[in-house]
C-alpha positions in Angstrom: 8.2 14.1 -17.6 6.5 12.2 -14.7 3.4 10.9 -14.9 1.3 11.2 -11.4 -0.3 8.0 -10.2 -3.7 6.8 -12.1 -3.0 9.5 -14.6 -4.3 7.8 -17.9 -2.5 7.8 -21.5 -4.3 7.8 -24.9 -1.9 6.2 -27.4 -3.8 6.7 -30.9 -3.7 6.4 -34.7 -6.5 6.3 -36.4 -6.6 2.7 -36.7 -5.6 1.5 -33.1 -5.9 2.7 -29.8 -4.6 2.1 -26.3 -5.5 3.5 -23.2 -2.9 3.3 -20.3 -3.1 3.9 -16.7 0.3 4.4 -14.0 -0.5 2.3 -11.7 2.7 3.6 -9.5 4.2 6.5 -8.6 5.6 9.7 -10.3 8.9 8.5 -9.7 8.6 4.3 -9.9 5.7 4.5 -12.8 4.1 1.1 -13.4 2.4 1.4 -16.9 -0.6 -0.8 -17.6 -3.1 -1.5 -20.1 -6.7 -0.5 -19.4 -8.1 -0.5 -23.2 -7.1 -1.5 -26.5 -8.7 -1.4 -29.5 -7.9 -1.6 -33.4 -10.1 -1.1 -36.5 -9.7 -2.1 -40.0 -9.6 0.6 -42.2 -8.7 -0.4 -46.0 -7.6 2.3 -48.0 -10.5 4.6 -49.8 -9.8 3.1 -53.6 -11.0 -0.5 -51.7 -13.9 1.0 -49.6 -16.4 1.9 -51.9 -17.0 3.7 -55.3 -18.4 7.4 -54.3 -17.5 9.4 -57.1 -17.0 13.5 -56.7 -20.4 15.0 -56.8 -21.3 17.5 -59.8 -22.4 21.0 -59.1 -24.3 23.1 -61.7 -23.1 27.2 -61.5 -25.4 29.6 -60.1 -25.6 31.8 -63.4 -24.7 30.2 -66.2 -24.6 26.6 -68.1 -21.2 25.4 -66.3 -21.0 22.8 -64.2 -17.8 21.8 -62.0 -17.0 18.9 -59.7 -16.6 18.1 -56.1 -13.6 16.8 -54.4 -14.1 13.0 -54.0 -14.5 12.4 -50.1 -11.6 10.5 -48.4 -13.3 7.5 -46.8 -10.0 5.7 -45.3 -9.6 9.2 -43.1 -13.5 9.8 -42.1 -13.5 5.9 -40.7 -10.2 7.0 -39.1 -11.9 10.3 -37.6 -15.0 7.8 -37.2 -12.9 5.7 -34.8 -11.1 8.3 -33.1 -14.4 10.0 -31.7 -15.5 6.2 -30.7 -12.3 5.8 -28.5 -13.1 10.0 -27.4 -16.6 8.8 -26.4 -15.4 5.7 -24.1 -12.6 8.0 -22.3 -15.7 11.1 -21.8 -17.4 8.0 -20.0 -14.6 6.6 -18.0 -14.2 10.4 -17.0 -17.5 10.7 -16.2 -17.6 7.7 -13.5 -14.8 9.3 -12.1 -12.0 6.6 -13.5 -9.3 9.3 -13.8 -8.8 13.0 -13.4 -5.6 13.7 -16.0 -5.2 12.6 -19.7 -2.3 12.7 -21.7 -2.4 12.3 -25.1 0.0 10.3 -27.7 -0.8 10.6 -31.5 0.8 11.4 -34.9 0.4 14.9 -35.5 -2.5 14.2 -38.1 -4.5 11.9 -35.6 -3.5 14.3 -32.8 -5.5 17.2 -35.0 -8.4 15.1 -35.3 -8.6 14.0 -31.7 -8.7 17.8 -30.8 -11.1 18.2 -33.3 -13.7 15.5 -31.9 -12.5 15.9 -28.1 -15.8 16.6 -26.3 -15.1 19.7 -23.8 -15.5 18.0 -20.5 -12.5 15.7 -21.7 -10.2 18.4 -22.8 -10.3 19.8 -19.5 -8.6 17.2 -17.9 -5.8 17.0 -20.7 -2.8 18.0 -18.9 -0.1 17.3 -22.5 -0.1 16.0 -25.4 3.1 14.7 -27.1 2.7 14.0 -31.3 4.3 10.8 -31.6 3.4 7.8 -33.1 4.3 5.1 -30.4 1.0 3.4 -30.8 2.5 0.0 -32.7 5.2 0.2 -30.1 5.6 -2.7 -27.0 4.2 -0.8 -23.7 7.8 -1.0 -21.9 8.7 1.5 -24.8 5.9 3.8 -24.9 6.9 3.8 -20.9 9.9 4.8 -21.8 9.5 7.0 -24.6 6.5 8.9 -22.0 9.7 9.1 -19.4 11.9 10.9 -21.8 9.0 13.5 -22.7 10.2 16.5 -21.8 7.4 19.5 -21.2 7.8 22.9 -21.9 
């Protein structure tokens, strides 16, 4: 795949994110940091103690319980739509005009989830990969190797 000049790369989890930019041509790309960012995200069992609610039937004397919520993946979503809401801005000041986007397949559900519509617009491919603990020279290379349908 080549990646046109000042086309801009999410690389996300949902604990870290980076932001990339080619600063040179299709051909000679030049990757570059423009935004990183990493949140600390213990697992649920250390974040709190909110026990499954308790539901009383509709008819009847039963009463059933809820599925506990998963904290470790709503900070994770939480986080994801934080790094959404900073690219939606850059877009809007005109920063850059194509997105692609890097993330495991679980974090690449959620960002689609949370992507605001002006922002998916300019998504031109999205790869589900998780190169977001990798050196930038390899994401570089793993982006160059991307082949697109």
């Amino acid at each position: 795949m080549k990646i046109d000049k000042d086309t801009w790369v999410l690389v996300a989890d949902g604990g870290k994110a980076l932001v990339l930019r080619n600063a040179g041509t299709p051909m000679h790309p030049q990757i570059e940091v423009v935004r990183s960012g990493a949140h600390d995200n213990p697992p649920t069992r250390e974040q709190g103690d909110d026990r499954p609610g308790r539901t009383n039937e509709s008819t009847g004397m039963r009463r059933s319980s809820m599925e506990a919520p998963d904290l470790h993946q709503r900070e994770e979503r939480r986080f994801l739509a934080a790094a959404l809401t900073a690219l939606a801005g850059d877009l809007s000041t005109g920063a850059f005009k194509r997105l692609l986007i890097v993330a495991p397949p679980i974090a690449l559900g959620m960002i689609r989830d949370e992507m605001p519509a002006h922002l998916s617009g300019v998504v031109t491919a999205s790869l589900d990969k998780d190169l977001v603990h990798q050196p930038v020279p390899r994401i570089a290379a793993a982006l160059g190797d991307w082949e697109v349908d």
